[in-house]
N, C-alpha and C positions, 0 to 999 in steps of 0.2 A: 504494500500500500504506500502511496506516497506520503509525504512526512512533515506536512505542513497543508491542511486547508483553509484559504484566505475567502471571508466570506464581505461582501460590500456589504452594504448596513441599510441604506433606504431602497424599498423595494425587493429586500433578501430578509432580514432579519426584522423589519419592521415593517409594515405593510403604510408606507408613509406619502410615496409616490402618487397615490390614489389624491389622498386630501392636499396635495399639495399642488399641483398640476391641476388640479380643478381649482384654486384659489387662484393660479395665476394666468389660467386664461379667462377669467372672469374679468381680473385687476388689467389688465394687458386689453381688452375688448372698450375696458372701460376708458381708458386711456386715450382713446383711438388707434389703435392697433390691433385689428382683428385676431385673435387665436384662437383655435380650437387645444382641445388638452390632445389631441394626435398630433399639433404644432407644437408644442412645448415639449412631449415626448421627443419628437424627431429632433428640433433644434438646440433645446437646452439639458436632457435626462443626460447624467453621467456627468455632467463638465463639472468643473470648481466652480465655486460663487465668484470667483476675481475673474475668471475667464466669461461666466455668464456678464456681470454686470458690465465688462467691458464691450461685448457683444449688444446689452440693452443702454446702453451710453450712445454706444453708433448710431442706433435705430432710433434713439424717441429724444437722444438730449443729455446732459446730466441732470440737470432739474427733477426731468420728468421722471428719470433711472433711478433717480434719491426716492422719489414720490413712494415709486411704486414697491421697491424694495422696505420703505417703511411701514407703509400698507400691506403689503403680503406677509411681512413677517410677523407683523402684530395677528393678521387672519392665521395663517399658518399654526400659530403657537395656540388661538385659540382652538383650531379645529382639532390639535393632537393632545391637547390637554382633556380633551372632552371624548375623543372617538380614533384614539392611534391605538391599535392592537400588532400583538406579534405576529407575521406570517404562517399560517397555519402547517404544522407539522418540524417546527423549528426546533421548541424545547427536547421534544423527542429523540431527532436528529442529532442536538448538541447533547444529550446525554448517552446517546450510541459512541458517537465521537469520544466524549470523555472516559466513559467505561473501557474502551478497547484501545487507551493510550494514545489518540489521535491528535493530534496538534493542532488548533486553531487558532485565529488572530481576526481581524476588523481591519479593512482599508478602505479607506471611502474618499470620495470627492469633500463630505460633508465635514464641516469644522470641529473639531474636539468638544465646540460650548453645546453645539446642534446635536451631537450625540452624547454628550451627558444627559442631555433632554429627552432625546430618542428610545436611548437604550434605559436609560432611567424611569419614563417613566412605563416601560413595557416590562421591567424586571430581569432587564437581559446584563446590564451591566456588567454585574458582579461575573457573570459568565467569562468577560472578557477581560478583567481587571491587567492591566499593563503590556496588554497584548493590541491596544488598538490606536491604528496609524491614522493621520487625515493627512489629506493633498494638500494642506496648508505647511507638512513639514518639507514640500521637496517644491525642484522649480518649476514644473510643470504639471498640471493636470490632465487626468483621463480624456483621451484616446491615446495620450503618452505612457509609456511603463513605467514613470517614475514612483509614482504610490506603490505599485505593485513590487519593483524590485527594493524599494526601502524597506517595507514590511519583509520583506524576504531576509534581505539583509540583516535586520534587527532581528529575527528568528535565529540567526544562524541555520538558515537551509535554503540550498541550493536551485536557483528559478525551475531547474528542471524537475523536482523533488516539491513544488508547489503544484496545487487544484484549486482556483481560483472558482466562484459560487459569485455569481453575475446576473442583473434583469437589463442591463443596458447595451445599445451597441456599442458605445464608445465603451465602457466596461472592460468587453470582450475582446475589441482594438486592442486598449491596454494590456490587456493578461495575454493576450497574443503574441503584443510584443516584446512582451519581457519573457517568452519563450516557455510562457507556463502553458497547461492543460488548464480549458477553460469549460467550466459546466453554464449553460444558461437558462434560468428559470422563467421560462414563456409561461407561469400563470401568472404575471404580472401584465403592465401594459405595453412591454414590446412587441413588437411582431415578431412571433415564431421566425419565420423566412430569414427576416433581416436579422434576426440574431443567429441563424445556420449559417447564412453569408458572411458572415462577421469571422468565424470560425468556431462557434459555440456548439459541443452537442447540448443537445436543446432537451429539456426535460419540463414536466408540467406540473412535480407535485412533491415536495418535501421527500414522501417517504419513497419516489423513484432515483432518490443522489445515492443509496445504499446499491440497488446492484450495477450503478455507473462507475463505482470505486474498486479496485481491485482485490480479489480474495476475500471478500465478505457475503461469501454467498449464505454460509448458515447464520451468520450474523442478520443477513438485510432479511430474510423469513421472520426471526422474534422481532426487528423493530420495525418491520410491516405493519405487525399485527397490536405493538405497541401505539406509533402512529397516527392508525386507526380508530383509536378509542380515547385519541388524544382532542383536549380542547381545543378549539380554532381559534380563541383570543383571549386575551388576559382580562380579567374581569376591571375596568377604570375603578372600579372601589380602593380596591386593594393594591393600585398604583402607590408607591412610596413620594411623597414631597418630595418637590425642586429647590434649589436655593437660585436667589436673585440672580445670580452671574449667569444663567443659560441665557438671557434675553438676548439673542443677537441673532444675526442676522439670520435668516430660512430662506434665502435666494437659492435658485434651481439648482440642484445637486442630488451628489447618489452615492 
């Protein structure tokens, strides 16, 4: 098996993509700038916030770029405080992993504050404690391999010896090119296709990453059927407190 699975975080581990691409092709429409959320998927899913905002600076102004970025992120924060759950079949997943000595980490376009937020309030955190990297530590963001080979690096294991756990194309681009095997989760809002062209096998459901991984065949049978009879999202009751510092920014990323 290989010896390091690097999973991204919005749209893999949190089901966050949903409410967040609906906020900002709402804010973006309002704006005057038509979007649909299959525009925002296609143009902005996967990038950094500093390469997004650079991209909404061109198009609308800085002004109008400040506007919208203070607006979405205020929406953002309220929609996931209220209705962000874990991607169904995840907990499951990360306790097969942990049980059979698998090595995981968190690399994402999204900033460190945005996944204390994320992963905090979905319960996943602690999962991840000092194992998770953002695109804010290297010089480039996804569809670059920088995210991906930093977390590698900072694992001690070798890009070829990483399985990168992906819902985006640029994701995919990146784990590609930093020479890793790259899984991609088409029950999110990518398009299957464009995540196979990308170079991703393409999978639909948490508990099919197990016979996609090598040598886990009697393995991927019990956590089938674990799974299965697992919750599909974290009850918001039972979300733990944020402290002040997560407030920042929620522009397009993954």
């Amino acid at each position: 098996m290989e010896s390091l699975i690097i999973f991204d975080c919005d749209g893999v581990l949190v089901d966050s993509e949903t409410l967040t691409t609906a906020v900002e092709a709402q804010l973006l429409t309002e704006l005057g700038y038509p979007h649909t959320v299959q525009d925002v998927v296609d143009q902005y899913m996967g990038r950094s916030a500093a390469e997004v905002a650079g991209l909404l600076e061109a198009m609308m102004g800085a002004e109008l770029a400040d506007q919208f970025d203070a607006d979405s992120t205020a929406q953002i924060h309220e929609s996931f405080d209220s209705s962000l759950a874990v991607v169904p079949g995840i907990p499951a997943l990360l306790d097969a992993l942990d049980d059979n000595g698998v090595r995981t980490c968190v690399a994402s376009s999204g900033s460190h504050a945005k996944m204390k937020r994320t992963l905090g309030l979905t319960g996943l955190r602690s999962r991840f404690e000092g194992r998770i990297y953002s695109a804010t530590e290297v010089p480039r963001g996804k569809p670059a391999p920088d995210i991906f080979l930093h977390a590698a690096a900072s694992e001690g294991v070798p890009a070829e010896q990483c399985v990168v756990i992906e819902d985006s194309v640029n994701g995919v681009r990146a784990a590609r090119a930093a020479g890793m095997r790259v899984l991609g989760y088409g029950g999110g809002l990518s398009d299957r296709a464009a995540l196979e062209a990308a170079g991703a096998e393409v999978f639909e459901r948490m508990d099919h990453v197990w016979p996609l991984l090598s040598g886990v065949n009697e393995l991927s049978r019990r956590t089938d059927q674990s799974l299965s009879s697992e919750e599909s999202a974290v009850s918001v009751s039972t979300r733990p407190s944020l402290s002040s510092d997560c407030n920042t920014s929620a522009a397009p990323s993954s």
